[in-house]
DRENPA-3360 file (N, C-alpha, C; in nm, 2 decimals, always signed):
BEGIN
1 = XXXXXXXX = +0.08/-0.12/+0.00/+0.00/+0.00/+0.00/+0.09/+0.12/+0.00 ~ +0.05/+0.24/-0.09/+0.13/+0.37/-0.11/+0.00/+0.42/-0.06 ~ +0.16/+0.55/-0.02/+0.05/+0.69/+0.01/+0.11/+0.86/-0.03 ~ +0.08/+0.86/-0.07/+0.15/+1.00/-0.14/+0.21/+1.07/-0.05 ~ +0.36/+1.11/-0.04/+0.37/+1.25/+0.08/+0.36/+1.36/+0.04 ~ +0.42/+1.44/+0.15/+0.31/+1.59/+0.08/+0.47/+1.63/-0.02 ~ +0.58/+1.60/-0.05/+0.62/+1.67/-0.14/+0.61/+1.61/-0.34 ~ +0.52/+1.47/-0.30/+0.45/+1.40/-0.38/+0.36/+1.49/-0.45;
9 = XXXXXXXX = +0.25/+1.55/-0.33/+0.15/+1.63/-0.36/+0.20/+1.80/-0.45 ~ +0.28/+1.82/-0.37/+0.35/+1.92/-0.41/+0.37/+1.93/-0.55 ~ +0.47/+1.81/-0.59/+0.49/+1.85/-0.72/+0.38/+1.83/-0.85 ~ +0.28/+1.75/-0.77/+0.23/+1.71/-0.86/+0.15/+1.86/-0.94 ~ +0.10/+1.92/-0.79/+0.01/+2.03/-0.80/+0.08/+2.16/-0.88 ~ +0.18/+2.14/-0.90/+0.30/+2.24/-1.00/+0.31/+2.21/-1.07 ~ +0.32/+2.06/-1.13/+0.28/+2.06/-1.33/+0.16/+2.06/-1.32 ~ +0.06/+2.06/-1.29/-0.07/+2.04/-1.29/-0.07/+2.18/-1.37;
17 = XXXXXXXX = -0.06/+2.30/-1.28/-0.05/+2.40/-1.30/+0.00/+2.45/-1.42 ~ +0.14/+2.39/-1.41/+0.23/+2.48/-1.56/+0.17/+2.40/-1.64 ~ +0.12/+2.31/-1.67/+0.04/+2.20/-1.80/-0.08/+2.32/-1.80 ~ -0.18/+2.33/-1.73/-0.30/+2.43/-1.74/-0.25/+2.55/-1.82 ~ -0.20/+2.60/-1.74/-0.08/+2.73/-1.79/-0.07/+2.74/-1.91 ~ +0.03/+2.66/-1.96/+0.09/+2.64/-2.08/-0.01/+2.59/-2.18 ~ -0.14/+2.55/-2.10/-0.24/+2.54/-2.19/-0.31/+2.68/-2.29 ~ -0.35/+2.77/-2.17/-0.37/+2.87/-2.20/-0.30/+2.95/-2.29;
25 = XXXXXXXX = -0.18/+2.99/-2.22/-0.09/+3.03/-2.33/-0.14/+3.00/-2.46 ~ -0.09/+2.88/-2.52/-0.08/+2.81/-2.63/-0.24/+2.87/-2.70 ~ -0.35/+2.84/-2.60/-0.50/+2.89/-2.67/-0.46/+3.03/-2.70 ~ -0.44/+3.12/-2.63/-0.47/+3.25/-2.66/-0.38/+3.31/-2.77 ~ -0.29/+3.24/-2.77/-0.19/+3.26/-2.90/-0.23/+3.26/-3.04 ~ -0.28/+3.14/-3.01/-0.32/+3.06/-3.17/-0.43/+3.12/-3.19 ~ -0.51/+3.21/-3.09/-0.63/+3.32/-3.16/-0.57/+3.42/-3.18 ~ -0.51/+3.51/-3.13/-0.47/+3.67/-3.13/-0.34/+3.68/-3.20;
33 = XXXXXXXX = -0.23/+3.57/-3.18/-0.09/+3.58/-3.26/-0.04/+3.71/-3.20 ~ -0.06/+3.69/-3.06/+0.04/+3.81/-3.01/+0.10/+3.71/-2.87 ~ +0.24/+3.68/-2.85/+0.29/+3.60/-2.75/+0.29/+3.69/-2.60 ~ +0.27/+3.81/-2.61/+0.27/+3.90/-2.52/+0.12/+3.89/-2.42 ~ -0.01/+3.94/-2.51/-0.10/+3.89/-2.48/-0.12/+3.76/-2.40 ~ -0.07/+3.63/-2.46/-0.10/+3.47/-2.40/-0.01/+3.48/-2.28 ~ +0.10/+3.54/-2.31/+0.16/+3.50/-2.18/+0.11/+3.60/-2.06 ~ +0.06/+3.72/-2.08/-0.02/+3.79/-1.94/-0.12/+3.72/-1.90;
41 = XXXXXXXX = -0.23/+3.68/-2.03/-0.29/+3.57/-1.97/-0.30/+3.46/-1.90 ~ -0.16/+3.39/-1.93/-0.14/+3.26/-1.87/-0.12/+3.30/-1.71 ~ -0.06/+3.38/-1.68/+0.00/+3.45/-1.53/-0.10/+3.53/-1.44 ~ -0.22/+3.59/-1.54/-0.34/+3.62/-1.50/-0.45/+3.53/-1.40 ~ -0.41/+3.41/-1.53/-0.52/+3.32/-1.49/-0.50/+3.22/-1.36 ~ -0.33/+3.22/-1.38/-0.24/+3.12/-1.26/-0.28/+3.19/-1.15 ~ -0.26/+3.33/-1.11/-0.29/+3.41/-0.98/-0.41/+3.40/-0.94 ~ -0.55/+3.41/-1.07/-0.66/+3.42/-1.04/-0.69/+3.33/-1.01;
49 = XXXXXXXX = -0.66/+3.20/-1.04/-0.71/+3.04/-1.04/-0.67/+3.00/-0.85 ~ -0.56/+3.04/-0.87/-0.49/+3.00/-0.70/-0.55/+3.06/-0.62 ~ -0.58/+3.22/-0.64/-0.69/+3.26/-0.54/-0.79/+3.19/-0.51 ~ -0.85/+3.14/-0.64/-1.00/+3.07/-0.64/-1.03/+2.99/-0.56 ~ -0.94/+2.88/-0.61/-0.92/+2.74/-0.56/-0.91/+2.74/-0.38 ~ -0.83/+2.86/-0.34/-0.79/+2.85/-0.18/-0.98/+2.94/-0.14 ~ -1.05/+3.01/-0.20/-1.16/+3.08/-0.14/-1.25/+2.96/-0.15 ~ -1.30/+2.86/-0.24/-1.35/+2.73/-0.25/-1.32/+2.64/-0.20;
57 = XXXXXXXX = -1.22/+2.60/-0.14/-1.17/+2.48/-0.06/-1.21/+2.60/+0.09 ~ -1.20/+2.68/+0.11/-1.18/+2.74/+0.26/-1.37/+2.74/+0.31 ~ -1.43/+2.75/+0.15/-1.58/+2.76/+0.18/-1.62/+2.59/+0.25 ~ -1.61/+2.54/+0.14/-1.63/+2.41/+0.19/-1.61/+2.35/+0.30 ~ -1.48/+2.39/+0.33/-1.45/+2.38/+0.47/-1.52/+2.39/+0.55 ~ -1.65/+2.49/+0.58/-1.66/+2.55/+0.66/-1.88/+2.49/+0.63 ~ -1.88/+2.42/+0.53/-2.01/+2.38/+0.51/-1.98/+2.22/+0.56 ~ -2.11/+2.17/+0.68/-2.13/+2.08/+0.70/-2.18/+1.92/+0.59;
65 = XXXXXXXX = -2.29/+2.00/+0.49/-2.33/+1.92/+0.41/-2.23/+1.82/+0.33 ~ -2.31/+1.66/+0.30/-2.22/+1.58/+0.29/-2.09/+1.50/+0.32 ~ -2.09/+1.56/+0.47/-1.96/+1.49/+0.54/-2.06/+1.39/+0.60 ~ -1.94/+1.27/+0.59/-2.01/+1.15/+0.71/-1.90/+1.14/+0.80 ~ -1.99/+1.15/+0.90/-1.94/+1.16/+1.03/-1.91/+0.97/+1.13 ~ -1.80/+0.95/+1.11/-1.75/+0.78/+1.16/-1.75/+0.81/+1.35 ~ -1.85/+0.79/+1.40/-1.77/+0.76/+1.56/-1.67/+0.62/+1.59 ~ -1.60/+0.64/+1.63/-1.45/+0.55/+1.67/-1.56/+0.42/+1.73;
73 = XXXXXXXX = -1.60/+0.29/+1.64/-1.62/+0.18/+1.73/-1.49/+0.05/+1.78 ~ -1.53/-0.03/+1.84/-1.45/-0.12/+1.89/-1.56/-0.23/+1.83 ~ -1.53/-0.34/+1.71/-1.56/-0.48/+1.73/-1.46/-0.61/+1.81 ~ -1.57/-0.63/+1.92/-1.50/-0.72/+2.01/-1.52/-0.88/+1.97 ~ -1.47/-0.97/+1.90/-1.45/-1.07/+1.89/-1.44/-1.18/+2.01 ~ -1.58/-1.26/+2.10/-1.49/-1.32/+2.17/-1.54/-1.47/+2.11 ~ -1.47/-1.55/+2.19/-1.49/-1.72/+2.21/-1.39/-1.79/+2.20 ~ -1.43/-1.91/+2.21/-1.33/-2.00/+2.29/-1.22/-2.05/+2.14;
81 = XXXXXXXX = -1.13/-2.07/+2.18/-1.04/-2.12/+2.13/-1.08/-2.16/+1.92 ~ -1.03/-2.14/+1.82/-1.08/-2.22/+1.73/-1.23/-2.19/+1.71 ~ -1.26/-2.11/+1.74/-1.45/-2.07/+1.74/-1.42/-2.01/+1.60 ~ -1.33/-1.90/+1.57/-1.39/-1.90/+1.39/-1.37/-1.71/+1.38 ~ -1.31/-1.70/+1.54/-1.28/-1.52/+1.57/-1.18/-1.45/+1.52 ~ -1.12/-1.54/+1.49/-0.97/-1.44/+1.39/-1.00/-1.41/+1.28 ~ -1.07/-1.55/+1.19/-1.05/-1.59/+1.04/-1.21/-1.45/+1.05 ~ -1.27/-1.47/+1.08/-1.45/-1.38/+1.11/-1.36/-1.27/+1.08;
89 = XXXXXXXX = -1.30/-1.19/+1.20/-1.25/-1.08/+1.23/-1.16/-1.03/+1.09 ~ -1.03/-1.11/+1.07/-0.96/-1.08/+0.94/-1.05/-1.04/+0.80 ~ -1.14/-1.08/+0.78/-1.23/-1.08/+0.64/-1.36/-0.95/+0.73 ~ -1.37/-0.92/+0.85/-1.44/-0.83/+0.87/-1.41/-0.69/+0.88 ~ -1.28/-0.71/+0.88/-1.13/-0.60/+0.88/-1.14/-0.56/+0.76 ~ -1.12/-0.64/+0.63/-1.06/-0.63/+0.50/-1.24/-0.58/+0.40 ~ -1.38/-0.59/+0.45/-1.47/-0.56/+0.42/-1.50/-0.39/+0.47 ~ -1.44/-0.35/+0.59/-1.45/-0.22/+0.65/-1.37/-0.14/+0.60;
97 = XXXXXXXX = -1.23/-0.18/+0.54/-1.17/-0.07/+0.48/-1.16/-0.02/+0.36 ~ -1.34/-0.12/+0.30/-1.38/-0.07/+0.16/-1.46/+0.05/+0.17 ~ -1.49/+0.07/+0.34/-1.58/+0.16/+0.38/-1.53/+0.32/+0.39 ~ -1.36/+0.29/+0.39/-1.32/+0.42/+0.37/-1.29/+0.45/+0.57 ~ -1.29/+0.37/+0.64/-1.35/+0.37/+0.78/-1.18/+0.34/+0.83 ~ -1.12/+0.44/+0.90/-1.04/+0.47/+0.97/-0.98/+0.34/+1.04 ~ -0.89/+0.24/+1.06/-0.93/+0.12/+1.11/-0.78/+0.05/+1.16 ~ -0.82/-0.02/+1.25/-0.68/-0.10/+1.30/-0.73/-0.25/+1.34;
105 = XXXXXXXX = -0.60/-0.33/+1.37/-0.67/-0.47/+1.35/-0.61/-0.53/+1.48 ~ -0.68/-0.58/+1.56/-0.60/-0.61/+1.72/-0.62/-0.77/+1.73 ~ -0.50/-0.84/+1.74/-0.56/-0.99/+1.78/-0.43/-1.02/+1.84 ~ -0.51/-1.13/+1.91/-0.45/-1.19/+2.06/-0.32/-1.20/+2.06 ~ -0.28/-1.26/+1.96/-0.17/-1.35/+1.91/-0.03/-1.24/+1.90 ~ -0.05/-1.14/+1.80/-0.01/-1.03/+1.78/+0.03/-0.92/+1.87 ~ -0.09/-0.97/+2.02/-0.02/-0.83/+2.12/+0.05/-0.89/+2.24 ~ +0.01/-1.06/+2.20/+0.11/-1.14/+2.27/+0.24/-1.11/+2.26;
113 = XXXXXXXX = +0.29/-1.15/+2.11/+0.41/-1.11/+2.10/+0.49/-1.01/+2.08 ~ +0.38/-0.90/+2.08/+0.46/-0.75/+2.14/+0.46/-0.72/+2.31 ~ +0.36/-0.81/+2.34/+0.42/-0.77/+2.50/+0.44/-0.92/+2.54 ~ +0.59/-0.98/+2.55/+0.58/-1.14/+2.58/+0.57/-1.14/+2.73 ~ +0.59/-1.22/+2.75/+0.57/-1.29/+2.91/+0.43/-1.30/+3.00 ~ +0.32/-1.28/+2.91/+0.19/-1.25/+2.94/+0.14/-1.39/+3.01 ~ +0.12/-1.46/+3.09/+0.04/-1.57/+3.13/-0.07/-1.55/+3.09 ~ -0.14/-1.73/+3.11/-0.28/-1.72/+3.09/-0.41/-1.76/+3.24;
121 = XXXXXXXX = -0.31/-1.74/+3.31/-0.41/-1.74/+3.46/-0.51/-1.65/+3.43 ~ -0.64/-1.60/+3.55/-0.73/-1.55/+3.50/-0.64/-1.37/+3.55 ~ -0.58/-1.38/+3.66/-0.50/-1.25/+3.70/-0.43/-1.19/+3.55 ~ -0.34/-1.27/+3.48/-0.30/-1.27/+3.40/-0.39/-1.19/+3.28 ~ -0.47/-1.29/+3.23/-0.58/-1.29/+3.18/-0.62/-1.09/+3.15 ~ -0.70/-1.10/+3.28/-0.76/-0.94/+3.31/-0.68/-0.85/+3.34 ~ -0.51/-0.86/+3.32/-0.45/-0.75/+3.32/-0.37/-0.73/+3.21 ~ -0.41/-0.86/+3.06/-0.37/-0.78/+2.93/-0.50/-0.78/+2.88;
129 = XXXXXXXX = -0.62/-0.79/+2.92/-0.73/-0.73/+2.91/-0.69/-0.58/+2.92 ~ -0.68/-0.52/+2.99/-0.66/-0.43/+3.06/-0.55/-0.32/+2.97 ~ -0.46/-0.38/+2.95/-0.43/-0.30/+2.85/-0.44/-0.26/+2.73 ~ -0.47/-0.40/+2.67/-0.55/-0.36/+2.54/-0.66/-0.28/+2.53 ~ -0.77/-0.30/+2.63/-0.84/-0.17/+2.67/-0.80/-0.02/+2.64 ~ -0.68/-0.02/+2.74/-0.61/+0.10/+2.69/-0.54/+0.14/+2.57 ~ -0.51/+0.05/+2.55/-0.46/+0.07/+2.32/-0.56/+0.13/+2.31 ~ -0.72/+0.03/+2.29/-0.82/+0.08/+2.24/-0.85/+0.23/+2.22;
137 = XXXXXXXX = -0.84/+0.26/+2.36/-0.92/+0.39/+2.43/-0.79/+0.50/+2.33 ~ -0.68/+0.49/+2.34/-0.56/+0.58/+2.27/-0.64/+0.60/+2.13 ~ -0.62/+0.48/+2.05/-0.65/+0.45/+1.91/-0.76/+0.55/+1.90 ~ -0.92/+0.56/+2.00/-1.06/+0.61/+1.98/-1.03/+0.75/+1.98 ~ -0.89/+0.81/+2.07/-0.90/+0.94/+2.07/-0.82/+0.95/+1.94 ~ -0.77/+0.97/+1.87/-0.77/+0.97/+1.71/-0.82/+0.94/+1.63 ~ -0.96/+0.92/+1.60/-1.10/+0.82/+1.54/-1.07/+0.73/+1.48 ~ -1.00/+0.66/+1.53/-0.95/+0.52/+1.46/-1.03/+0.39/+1.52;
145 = XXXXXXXX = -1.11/+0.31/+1.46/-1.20/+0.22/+1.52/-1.11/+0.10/+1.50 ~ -1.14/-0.04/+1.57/-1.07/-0.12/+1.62/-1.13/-0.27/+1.58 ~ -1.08/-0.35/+1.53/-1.17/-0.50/+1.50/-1.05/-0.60/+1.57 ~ -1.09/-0.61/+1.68/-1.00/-0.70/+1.79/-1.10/-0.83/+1.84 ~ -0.99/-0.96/+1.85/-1.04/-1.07/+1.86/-0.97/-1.14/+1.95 ~ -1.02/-1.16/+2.06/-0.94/-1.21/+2.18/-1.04/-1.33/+2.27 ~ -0.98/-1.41/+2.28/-1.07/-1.51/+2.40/-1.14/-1.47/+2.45 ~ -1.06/-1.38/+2.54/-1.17/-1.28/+2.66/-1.26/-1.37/+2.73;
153 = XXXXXXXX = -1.19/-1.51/+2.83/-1.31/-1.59/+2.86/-1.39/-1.52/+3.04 ~ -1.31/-1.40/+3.04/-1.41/-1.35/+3.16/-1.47/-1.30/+3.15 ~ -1.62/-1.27/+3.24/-1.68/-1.14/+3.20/-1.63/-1.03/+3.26 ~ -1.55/-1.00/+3.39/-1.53/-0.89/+3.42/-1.39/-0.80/+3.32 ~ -1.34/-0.90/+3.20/-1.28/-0.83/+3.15/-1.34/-0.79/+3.06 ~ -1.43/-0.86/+3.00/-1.51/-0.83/+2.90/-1.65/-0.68/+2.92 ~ -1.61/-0.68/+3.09/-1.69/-0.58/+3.15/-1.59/-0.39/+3.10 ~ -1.45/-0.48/+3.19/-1.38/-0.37/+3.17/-1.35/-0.28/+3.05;
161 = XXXXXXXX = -1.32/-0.37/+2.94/-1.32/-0.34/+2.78/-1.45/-0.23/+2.78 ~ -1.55/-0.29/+2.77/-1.70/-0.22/+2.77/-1.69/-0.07/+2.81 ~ -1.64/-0.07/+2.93/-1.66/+0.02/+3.08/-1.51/+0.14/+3.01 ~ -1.42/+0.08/+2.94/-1.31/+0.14/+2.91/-1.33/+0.27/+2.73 ~ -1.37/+0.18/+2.66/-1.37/+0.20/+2.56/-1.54/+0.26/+2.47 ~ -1.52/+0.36/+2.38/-1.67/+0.36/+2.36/-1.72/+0.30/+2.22 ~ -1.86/+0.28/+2.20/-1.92/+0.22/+2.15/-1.88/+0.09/+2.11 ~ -1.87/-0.01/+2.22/-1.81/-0.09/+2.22/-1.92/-0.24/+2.14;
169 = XXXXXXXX = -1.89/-0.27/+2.08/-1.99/-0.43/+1.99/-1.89/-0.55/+2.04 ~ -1.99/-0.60/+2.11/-1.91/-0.72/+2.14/-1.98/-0.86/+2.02 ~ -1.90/-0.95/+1.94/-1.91/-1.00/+1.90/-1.92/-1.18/+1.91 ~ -1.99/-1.23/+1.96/-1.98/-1.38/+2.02/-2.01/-1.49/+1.90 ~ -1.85/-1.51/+1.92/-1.81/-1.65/+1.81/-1.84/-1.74/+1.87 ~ -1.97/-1.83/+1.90/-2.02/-1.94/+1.93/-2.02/-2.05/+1.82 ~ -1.93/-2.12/+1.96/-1.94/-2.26/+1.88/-1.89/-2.36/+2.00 ~ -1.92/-2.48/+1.97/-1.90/-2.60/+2.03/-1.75/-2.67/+2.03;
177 = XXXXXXXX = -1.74/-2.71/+2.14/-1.59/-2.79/+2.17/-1.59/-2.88/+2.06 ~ -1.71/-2.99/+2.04/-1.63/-3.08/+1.94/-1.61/-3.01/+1.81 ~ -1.72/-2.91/+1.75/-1.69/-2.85/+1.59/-1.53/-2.76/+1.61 ~ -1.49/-2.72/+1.73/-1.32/-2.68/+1.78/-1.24/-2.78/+1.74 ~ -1.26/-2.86/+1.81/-1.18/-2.93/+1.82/-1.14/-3.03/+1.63 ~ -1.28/-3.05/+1.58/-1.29/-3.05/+1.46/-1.21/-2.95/+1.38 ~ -1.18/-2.87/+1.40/-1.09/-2.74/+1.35/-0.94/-2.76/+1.37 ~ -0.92/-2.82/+1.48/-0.79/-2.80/+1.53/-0.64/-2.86/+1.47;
185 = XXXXXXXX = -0.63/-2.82/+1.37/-0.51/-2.83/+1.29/-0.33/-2.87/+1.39 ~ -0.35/-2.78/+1.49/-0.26/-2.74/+1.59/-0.22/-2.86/+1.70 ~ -0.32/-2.93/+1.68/-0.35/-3.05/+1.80/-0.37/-2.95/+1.95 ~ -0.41/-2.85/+1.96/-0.43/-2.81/+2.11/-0.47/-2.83/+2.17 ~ -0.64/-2.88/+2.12/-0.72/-2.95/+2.24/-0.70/-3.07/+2.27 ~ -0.60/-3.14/+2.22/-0.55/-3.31/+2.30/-0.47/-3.24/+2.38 ~ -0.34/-3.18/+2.32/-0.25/-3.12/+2.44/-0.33/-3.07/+2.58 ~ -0.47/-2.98/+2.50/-0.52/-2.98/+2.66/-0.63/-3.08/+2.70;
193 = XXXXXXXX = -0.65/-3.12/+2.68/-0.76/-3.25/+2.69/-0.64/-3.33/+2.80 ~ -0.53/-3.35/+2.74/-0.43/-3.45/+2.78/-0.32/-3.38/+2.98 ~ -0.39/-3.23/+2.93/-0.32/-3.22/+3.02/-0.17/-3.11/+3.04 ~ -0.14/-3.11/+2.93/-0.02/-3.06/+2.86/-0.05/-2.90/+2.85 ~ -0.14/-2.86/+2.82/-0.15/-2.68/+2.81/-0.26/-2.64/+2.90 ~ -0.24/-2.56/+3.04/-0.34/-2.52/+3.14/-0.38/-2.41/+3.14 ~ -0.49/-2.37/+3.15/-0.61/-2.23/+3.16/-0.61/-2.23/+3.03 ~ -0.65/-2.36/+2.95/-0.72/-2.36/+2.83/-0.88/-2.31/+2.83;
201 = XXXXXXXX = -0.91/-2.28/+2.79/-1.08/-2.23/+2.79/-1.12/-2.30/+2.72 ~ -1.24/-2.32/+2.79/-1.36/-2.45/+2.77/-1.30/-2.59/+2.77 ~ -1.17/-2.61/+2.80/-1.10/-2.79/+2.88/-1.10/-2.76/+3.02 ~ -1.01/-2.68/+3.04/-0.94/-2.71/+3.19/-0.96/-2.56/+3.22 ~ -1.02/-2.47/+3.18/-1.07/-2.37/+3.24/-1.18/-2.29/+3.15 ~ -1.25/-2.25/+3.23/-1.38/-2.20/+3.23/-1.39/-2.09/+3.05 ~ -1.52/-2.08/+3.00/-1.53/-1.98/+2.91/-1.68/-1.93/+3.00 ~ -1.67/-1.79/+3.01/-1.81/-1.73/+3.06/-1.90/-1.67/+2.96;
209 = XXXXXXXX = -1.98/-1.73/+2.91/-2.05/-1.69/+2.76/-2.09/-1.55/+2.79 ~ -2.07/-1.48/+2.67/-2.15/-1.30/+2.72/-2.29/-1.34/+2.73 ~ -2.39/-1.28/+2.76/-2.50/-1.30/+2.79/-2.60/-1.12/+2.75 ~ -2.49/-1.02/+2.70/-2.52/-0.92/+2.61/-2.45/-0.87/+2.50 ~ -2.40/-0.95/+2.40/-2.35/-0.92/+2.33/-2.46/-0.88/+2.22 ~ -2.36/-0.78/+2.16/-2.44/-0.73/+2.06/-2.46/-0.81/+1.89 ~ -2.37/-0.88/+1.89/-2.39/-0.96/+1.80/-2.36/-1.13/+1.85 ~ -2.42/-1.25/+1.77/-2.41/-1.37/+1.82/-2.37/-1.41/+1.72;
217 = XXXXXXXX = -2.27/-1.47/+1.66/-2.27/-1.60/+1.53/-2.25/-1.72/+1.59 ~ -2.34/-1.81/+1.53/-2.29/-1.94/+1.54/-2.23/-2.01/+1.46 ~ -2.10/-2.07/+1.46/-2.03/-2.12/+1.35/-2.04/-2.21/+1.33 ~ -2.15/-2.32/+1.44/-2.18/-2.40/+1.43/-2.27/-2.43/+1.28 ~ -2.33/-2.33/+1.26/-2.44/-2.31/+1.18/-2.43/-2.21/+1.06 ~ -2.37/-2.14/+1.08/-2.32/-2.00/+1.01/-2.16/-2.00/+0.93 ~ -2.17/-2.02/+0.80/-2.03/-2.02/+0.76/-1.95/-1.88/+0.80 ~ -1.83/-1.84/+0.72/-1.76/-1.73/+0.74/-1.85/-1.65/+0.67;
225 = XXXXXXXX = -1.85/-1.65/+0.50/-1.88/-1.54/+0.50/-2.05/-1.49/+0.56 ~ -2.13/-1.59/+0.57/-2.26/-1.53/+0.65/-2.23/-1.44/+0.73 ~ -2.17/-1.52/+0.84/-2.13/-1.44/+0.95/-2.07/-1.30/+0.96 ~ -2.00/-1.26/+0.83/-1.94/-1.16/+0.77/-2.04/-1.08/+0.74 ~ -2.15/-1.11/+0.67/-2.25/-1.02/+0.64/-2.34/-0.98/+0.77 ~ -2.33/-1.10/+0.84/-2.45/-1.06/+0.96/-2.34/-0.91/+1.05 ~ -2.25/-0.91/+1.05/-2.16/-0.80/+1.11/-2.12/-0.70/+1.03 ~ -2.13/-0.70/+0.90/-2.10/-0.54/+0.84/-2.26/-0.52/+0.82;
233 = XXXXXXXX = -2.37/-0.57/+0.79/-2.51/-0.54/+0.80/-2.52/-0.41/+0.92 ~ -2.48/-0.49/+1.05/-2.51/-0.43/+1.22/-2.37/-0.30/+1.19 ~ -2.29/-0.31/+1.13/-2.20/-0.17/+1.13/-2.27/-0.06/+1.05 ~ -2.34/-0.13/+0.93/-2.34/+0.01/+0.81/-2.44/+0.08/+0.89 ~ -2.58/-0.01/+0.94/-2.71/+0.02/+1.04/-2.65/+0.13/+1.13 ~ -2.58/+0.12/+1.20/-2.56/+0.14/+1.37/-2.44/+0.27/+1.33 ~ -2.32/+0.27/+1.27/-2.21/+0.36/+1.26/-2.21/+0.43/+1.14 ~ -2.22/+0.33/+1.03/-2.17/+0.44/+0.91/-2.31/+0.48/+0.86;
241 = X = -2.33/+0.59/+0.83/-2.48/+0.69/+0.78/-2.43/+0.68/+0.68;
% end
C-alpha cells in the first residue's frame, strides 16, 4: 500500500499547474498571434485560479453538508479457542476498509508477541485485558476504530473493555468444543484435553459466555462469510450513515 507524501503532492500540483498554464498560453496565442498577450494571460489566470481554488476549498470547509461523520467503534471478537474469531475478524477487517472507515486490526496472538511474558491465569488474563483496553481507548481518541479478537473468557474483562472504551460491539463466536476441536489443525485440544497446556478455555478452564453481546454468530451453523454479512449489516445500520 502507497500513500502519497506531501512533497508527492507538491509536485504534482506544480505541473498540474504549468500543464493548465501552458495550456492557456498556447489557446490565446493561436487566436490573437500576439505572445505577449497569451503570456499575461497565462499569469493572469495562474494568480486568479490560485486565489479561487484557496476561497472554494476554505468555503467548503466551513459547510457541513455531505460529510459523514465515523464515531470510533470497537468490534470485540470473543470465544473460545478455534470458534472462527480471527478468520471472522480478518475478512471483517478487510470488508470495512472498503468503507473508507479509519481502522486497526488487534488480535490476541499479535499483542502477545509484542508484550511477551503474558500468562494465561485469569489475573494474568484481566490484566492484558486491561491494556489492550487501553490501546483501544488511545486509538478512539484519534478516530480510529478497532476489529480486535481475543478469547476474553471472563466477563469482568469483558466488562472492563466495555466500561473502558466507547461504542463498544461485542461479537460472540459461538461454537461448540467438538466442531473446535474439529478445526484443530494445531492438536491443542489433545494437548489440553491430555493435560499438557493449562487455563485452556472451555477444557481445563472455564469460558463465561456473554450474555449481552451485541452480535451472536454461530459457526456451528453460520459459515464465514454469512457471519461476515451478519456483522457489516449491524456496522453500516448502527455507525456508518
Amino acid at each position: 500500500m502507497y500513500r502519497d507524501t506531501n512533497k508527492r503532492s507538491i509536485a504534482k500540483g506544480i505541473s498540474w499547474r504549468v500543464v493548465a498554464t501552458t495550456t492557456t498560453i498556447i489557446i490565446v496565442y493561436v487566436f490573437f498571434d500576439r505572445l505577449d498577450l497569451a503570456i499575461a494571460a497565462g499569469m493572469i489566470e495562474t494568480v486568479l485560479k490560485v486565489g479561487l481554488y484557496w476561497i472554494h476549498e476554505r468555503a467548503w470547509f466551513k459547510i457541513r453538508w455531505g460529510r459523514k461523520k465515523i464515531d470510533p467503534f470497537n468490534l470485540w471478537f470473543t470465544g473460545i479457542p478455534l470458534s472462527g474469531k480471527t478468520t471472522i475478524a480478518d475478512k471483517v477487517y478487510i470488508e470495512l476498509e472498503k468503507l473508507d472507515i479509519p481502522l486497526e486490526r488487534l488480535d490476541s496472538q499479535d499483542i502477545r508477541d509484542l508484550i511477551p511474558g503474558i500468562g494465561f491465569s485469569r489475573e494474568d488474563r484481566n490484566l492484558h485485558m486491561h491494556r489492550v483496553g487501553h490501546l483501544i481507548k488511545t486509538l478512539q481518541k484519534n478516530s480510529i476504530s478497532t476489529v480486535s479478537s481475543f478469547v476474553s473468557p471472563y466477563k469482568e474483562s469483558r466488562r472492563a473493555i466495555r466500561e473502558m472504551v466507547k461504542n463498544n460491539i461485542v461479537v460472540y463466536v459461538k461454537a461448540d468444543v467438538e466442531t473446535c476441536k474439529s478445526r484443530d489443525y494445531k492438536g491443542v485440544y489433545e494437548k489440553a484435553l491430555r493435560g499438557e497446556l493449562k487455563n485452556f478455555s472451555g477444557v481445563n478452564d472455564i469460558y463465561e459466555e456473554p450474555q449481552h453481546a451485541e452480535i451472536v454468530v454461530d459457526t456451528n451453523n453460520l459459515s464465514v462469510d454469512e457471519s461476515v454479512e451478519l456483522i457489516i449489516k449491524h456496522i453500516k445500520k448502527n455507525y456508518v450513515k
